[in-house]
Each structure stands twice: as C-alpha cells, then as structure tokens.
N, C-alpha and C positions, 0 to 999 in steps of 0.2 A: 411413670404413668400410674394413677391411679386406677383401676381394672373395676370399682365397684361403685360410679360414678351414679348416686341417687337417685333413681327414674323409679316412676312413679306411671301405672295406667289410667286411664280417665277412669276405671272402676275403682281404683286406689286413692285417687283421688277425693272424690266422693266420701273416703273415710277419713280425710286428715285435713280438710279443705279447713273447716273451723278452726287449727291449731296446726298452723304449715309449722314447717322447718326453716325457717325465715335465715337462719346464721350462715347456712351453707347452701353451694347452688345445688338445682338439681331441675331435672327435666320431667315432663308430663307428655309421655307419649299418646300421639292424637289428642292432645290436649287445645288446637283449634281446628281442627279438624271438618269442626260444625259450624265454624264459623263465616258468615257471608263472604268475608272477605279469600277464605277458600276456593270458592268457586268464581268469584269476580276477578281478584286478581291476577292477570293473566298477564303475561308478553303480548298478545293479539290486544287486551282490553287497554293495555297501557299503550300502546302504536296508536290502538283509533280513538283514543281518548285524549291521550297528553304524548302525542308523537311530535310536536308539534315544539312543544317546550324547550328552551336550551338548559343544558344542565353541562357542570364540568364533573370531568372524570381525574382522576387520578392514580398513577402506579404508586403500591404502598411504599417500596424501597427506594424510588426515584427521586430526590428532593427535586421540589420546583417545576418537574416534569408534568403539566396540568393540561389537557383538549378542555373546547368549550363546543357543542355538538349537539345536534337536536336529540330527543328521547330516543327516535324511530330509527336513526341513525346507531346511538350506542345500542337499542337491542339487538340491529341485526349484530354489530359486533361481538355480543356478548353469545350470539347461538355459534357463532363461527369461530371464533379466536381459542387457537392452540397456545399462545404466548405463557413463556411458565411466568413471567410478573407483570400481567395486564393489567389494563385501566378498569377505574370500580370505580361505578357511583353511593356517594358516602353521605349518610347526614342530609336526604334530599328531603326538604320540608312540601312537594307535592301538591304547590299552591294551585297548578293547573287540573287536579281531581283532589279536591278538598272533599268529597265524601268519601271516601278512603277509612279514614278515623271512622266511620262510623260502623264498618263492618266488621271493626273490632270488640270483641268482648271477653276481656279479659277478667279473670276472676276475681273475687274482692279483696283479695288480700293483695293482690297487685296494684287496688286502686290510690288514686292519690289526691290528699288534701287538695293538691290544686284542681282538683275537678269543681270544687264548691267553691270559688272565686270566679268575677268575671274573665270570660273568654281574654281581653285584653290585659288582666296582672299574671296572667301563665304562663312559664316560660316557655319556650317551645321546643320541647324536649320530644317530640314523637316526629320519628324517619323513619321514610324506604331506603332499604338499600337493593340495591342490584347490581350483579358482579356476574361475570363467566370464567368457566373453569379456570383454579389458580388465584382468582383472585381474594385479598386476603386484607387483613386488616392488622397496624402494629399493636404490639402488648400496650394495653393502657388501663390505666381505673375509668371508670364514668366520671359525668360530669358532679361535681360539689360531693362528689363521692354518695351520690342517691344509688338506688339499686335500679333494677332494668328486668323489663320480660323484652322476651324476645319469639317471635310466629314466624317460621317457614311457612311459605304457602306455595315454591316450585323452586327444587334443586337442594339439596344439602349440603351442612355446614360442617365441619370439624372444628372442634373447639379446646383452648389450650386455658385453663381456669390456675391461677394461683394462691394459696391464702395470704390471708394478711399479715400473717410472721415470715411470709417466701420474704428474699430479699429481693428480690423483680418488685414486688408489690412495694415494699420501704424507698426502694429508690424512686421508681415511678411518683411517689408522693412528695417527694424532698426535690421533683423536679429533673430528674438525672434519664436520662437515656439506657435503654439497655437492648445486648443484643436480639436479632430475628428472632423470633422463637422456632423460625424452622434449624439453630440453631442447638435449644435446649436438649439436655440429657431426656429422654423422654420417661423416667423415673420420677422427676420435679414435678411434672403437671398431670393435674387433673382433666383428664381427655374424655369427651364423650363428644358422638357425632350425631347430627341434627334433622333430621327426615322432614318432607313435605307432613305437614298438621302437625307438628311436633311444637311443643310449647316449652321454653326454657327460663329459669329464672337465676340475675344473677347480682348476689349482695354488691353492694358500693367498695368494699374494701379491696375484692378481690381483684387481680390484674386477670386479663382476659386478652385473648386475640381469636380469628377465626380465619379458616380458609376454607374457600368454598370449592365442595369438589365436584360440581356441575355448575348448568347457568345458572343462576338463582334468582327468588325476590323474596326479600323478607321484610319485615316490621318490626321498628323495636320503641319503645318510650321507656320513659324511667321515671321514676316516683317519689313522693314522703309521704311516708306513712307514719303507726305507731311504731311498725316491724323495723325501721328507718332511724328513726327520729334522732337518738343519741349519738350513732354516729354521724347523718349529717351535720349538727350541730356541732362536735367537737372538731370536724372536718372546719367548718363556716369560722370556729373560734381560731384553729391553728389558723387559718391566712387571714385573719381580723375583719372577716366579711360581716362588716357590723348591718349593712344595708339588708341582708342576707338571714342574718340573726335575727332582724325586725319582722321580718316576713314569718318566719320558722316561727318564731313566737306568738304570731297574730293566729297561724295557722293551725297551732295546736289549742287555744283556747277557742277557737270556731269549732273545733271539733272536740273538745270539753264539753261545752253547750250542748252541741247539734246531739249528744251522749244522753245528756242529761234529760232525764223525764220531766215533763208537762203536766 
C-alpha cells in the first residue's frame, strides 16, 4: 500500500487548480462538496424520481449472474443487504433523471473536448453507480484508456490504484484477466478511501478497482483533454482505432482554434 496517496483540500486546491498533477491519481477532499448534485442526489430523490426504471444489477465475481429490477426495488436492497459479493448497479446512463449531469461541476481540468461537439457525436461516457456495502468493482483500465473524475455524494469507496509499469496494468491492456484484488499483497497498490464530497481523479493508464464500504451513489465520467491526449491516441494507434483517431484528431484542432486569438 501506498500510505501517502495525494489528497489535496479544496483550499489546496485553489493553488495547483492552473497546473494539476495530471500523471498520477490523486483525490480533492470536499472537492464536490458544493456541488448541486450533493444535496439532490439522494436514495429518497432517486425512489421518487426514477424508482420506477428497470436497471440490471450484477455480482462483480459471479460470471453471468445478472437481476433486472426496478431502481426502488434495488435501493431498498442496497440499504439492507449484508451479502459479502452483492449485486451493484454499474455504468447506469440515467436516462430516467437526465438532469443529473447537470448538477455536476467538475473542475476544468477535468473537462473534456467532447463537451464542444454536438450532444449526439459524444460518447457516453458519464454513469451512476450505486452499490451496498461490499459491493465492488473488477481491476480494470477506463475505456480507450481516457482518464476519469470520479464524486461521492452518499457512502464511501476504497480504492485500489495501479501504475502503469504494475504488471496488473500491462496485462489488463494486452487483454488478460487477473486476480480479485481483494487478493493483492496490499504493498502493490496504491490505496486511498473516498468520503461523501470527495472528488477523485484518475489517469487512463492506471488499473483501478473499488469496494464500497457502505450503501453508496457516485458519479464518474471520463475525458480528452490536453492532460490526455497522447496517451489516448497511442492507446487508439495500439488497437488500430483508425475511426477513433479521426475524431481525436478533429478534436484537438477544434481546440487549436477555439486557443487561438481573434
């Protein structure tokens, strides 16, 4: 374990915001704190709002093992269940409370090219997740290997962070499986645990897993940026995402321009 895991306070903040630490993760305690969606996002707000929705759950360790079940329904499971490998809702795009995104305000160095493209060419990279105690997610990189914030706003995460010379992080990329991380020497990884308003940020290289150790609801999207850019594109070149490459390329000369003085 890592023991000196980079956290930063929202007054700390404040001095580095202009020239982050972009290579390594690190957290911003109370870092959304302020944000709407703090106070909105609730279990009570998401029952009488999108209780309603069916979403599937799934155990992380279970292969195949999937429920399909209203919102209202998995929260009351998620305030009750003792199960040490319960079902999590993962990667829920939220369509039934689409203002959700907007009570987010993430900082500008998290923002992403794709905000300045129509609503319809972006991918859709921004989810709730909501899990109850135990429940956990496998080691993996992000998608196209972009980076990711990540906002608690009820219940805390533990988090297991790898760099990009771990060999968890090499295989993971070459496609390969590896074990639970509640498995790991706890020497290997980079550990730090995630409070209600806490704001996390974390590079595309690194492998990551999380276990939540109450009920939780969080928020995470992921980005290209400048802070980005080289590595997602030699990520897009090693699997010949030429489709991918075209976009990356339209997206950095849009923001060349949008740079460029008038």
């Amino acid at each position: 374990m890592r023991p000196d895991f980079p956290e930063f306070t929202v007054v700390e903040w404040q001095e580095v915001r202009s020239d982050p630490p972009m290579s390594e993760p690190f957290l911003i305690r109370g870092g959304c704190a302020d944000w709407p969606a703090f106070t909105h996002l609730t279990f009570d707000y998401l029952r009488d709002h999108a209780g309603h929705a069916k979403v599937e759950v799934k155990r992380c360790h279970a292969a195949g093992e999937r429920l399909v079940m209203t919102l209202r329904e998995f929260l009351d499971y998620c305030e009750t269940s003792n199960e040490s490998v319960p079902f999590y809702l993962t990667d829920w795009r939220y369509r039934a409370v689409p203002q959700i995104r907007g009570w987010m305000d993430p900082p500008e160095a998290f923002r992403s090219w794709f905000d300045h493209v129509p609503p319809a060419g972006r991918p859709g990279w921004s989810w709730v997740y909501i899990g109850p105690i135990n429940s956990q997610s496998q080691l993996h990189l992000d998608v196209k290997k972009t980076s990711a914030w990540n906002a608690v706003f009820r219940g805390c995460k533990e988090w297991l962070m790898f760099p990009p010379d771990h060999r968890f992080s090499a295989e993971l990329w070459r496609g390969k499986r590896v074990p639970s991380p509640l498995q790991f020497e706890p020497g290997e990884a980079w550990k730090v645990v995630q409070y209600p308003g806490d704001l996390i940020y974390v590079p595309g290289e690194w492998a990551h897993c999380v276990v939540n150790k109450s009920p939780s609801v969080s928020f995470t999207e992921n980005f290209v940026n400048d802070s980005n850019y080289e590595t997602v594109t030699r990520a897009a070149k090693a699997s010949s995402d030429e489709d991918f490459l075209r976009v990356l390329g339209f997206l950095r000369a849009l923001h060349a321009r949008q740079r460029t003085p008038h």
